[in-house]
Residue, then its C-alpha position, 0 to 999 in steps of 0.5 A: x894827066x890820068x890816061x884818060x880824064x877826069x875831074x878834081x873832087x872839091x876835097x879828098x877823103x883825107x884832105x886836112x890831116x897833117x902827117x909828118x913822115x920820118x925820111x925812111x927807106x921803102x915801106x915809110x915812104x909808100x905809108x906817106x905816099x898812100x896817105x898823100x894821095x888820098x889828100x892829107x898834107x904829107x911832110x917829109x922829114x929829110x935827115x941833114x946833113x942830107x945825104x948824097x942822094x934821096x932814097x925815096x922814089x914814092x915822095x909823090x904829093x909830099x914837100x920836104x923839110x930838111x932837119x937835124x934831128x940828132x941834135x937837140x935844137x933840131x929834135x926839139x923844131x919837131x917836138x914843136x911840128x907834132x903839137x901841130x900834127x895829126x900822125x906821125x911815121x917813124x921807120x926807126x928801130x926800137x929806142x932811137x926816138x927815145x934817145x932823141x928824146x922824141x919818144x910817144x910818151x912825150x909826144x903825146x903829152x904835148x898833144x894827146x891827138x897825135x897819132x904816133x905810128x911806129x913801123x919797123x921790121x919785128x915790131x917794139x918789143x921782143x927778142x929781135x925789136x933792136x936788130x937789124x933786117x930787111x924784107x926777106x927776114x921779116x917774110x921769113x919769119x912770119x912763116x909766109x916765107x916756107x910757103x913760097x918756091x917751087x918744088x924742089x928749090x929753095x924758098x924765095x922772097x917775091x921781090x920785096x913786096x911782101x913785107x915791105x909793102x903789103x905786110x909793112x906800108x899798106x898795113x901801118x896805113x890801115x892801122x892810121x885810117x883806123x886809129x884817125x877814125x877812132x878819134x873822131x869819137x874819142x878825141x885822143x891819139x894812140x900809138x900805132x906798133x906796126x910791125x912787118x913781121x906781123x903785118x905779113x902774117x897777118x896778109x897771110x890769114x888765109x893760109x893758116x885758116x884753109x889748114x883744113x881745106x886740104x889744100x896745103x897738104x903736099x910738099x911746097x910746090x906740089x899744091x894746088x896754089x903754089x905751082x903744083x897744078x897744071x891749071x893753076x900755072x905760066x906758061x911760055x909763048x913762042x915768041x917769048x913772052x908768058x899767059x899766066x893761067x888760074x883755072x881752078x874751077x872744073x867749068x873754067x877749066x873746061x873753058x882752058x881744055x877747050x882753048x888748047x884744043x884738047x878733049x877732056x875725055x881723053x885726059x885724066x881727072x883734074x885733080x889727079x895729082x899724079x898726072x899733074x906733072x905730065x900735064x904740065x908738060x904737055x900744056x907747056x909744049x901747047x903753049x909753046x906754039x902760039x904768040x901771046x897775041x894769039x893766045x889772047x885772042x883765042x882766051x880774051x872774052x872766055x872764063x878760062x882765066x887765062x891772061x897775058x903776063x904784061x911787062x912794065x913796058x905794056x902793061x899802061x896801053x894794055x886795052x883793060x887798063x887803059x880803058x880804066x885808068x889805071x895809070x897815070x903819067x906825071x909831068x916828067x912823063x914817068x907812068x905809075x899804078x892809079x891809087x887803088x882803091x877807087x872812091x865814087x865821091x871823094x877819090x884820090x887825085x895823086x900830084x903830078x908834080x916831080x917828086x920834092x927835092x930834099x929840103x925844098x920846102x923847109x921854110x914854108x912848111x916851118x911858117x906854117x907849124x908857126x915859126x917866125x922869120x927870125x927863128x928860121x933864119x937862126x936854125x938855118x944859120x947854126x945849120x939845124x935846118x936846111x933849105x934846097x932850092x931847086x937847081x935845073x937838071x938835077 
């Protein structure tokens, strides 16, 4: 099912390790997704009575067991699922699960190997820990968010990716990994605060340390790296499509000059600011008389770094990523990004099965934790659970 084959390792780096993710919306859910791919059993807690429509597009690898966890009989079946757990996600904001009375004091005393990983937006303490917000918020208040637009223009959030994702799924991810590989020495558990404002700060290490390097000392938008610099830039094509370009470094851009067709000696220094926006306009209108095909042909194999901006539509066939994988197709036929990063010995083999339904695999996951026949059936039947058996063409 990889564009490409390849071989099943015996056992995945995180094969083993039991996870139970709280059902959330987008960081959660890639926290479980990463984890899942990388080999551990991933449950999905799904909220009951279910909701129209599940929101997780990234169940990939994991099975859904479907809980009332409002009310006591179903906060205590997972009290009972964490004895028999290593980590735990809950996307929650501060003091939900304490009011359910599954807060990691008690959690953890039940079974101190548990690794409780809390990931919110502000993090459990703090002014804004009980208040309500998204991406955009997060970024803005990071400070990552003053950095981001062009000149003259507001700042703007690049999609939700930032604090979501990087700042929020990859990093509550990390803090697992880390807090797992602890206990190998220790043999206990901890609490995992990951918080996406924090998260995304932290992403943005590289901004606040290069202060110094004078590379963030004009107005945003007129920087070396945030759109200021002709050289470091899109461009569009004739045919309507965008090279993107990074060449920074006087020999690559050299490379760039000379794929324009035009003379450096007859241009202004790279580093004069003031050219820039004139220089950004005249590679512009260069740019603007070739395809993408045929500028590819003219940068493909050079170190101008110049490169196609690819769409979703082409990015899977595009000759680099196919020749690595780096897209899989699932039993539906629907494609997405490989798990990165790639390990020799023990690499991730995501499923490629559909995504569960909710509440698809609730009996087997609960004879798994341990629960009887009958005490399924009366959970079921005072509806604290719920089964989902997959109907055709949903």
């Amino acid at each position: 099912r990889y564009l490409g084959a390849r071989q099943a390792p015996a056992a995945m780096a995180l094969s083993g390790v039991r996870v139970l993710e709280l059902a959330g919306l987008a960081p959660a859910p890639l926290c479980g997704m990463i984890l899942a791919d990388f080999g551990a059993q991933v449950v999905r807690v799904d909220r009951t009575p279910r909701s129209a429509m599940a929101t997780d597009v990234q169940g990939r690898g994991k099975r859904s067991l479907a809980l009332d966890l409002k009310r006591p009989p179903g906060a205590a079946v997972l009290r009972r699922l964490c004895r028999g757990a290593d980590v735990l996600i809950e996307p929650f904001r501060h003091g939900v699960m304490e009011k359910l009375g599954l807060g990691p004091e008690i959690l953890l005393q039940e079974n101190p190997r548990l690794i409780y990983a809390r990931l919110t937006g502000f993090g459990q303490t703090g002014k804004y820990a009980k208040s309500a917000g998204h991406d955009i918020n997060y970024l803005a208040l990071s400070g990552v968010l003053s950095k981001l637009g062009r000149k003259d223009e507001n700042p703007y959030a690049p999609i939700n990716l930032l604090a979501d994702f990087a700042g929020g799924g990859v990093m509550c991810a990390m803090g697992i990994v880390t807090a797992l590989y602890e206990r190998t020495r220790s043999g206990k558990g901890q609490i995992i605060d990951a918080s996406m404002v924090e998260g995304v700060a932290y992403l943005s290490s590289f901004l606040w340390k290069s202060q110094n390097l004078g590379l963030w000392n004009r107005p945003r938008g007129e920087n070396l790296l945030d759109s200021g610099a002709p050289f470091y830039e899109t461009y569009k094509t004739s045919d309507g499509k965008f090279m993107a370009v990074g060449a920074i470094e006087p020999q690559f851009y050299e490379q760039l000059i000379k794929g324009l067709g035009l003379d450096s000696d007859k241009l202004p220094s790279q580093l004069s600011f003031s050219d820039w926006p004139e220089m950004k306009k005249k590679f512009a209108s260069i740019f603007a008389q070739k395809t993408q095909a045929e500028w590819c042909s003219i940068f493909d194999g050079t170190d101008a770094c110049v490169t196609p901006v690819l769409s979703f539509d082409n990015v899977a066939s595009h000759q680099h990523n196919k020749q690595r994988s780096s897209f899989i197709k699932n039993e539906q036929e629907e494609i997405s990004p490989r798990p990165a990063p790639l390990l020799s010995r023990t690499p991730a083999v995501p499923s490629f099965k559909r995504d569960p339904f909710i509440g698809e695999h609730t009996e087997e996951i609960l004879l798994e934790y341990g629960f009887t026949k009958q005490e399924i059936a009366e959970l079921c039947s005072d509806k604290v659970i719920e089964f989902s058996k997959p109907k055709a063409n949903l």
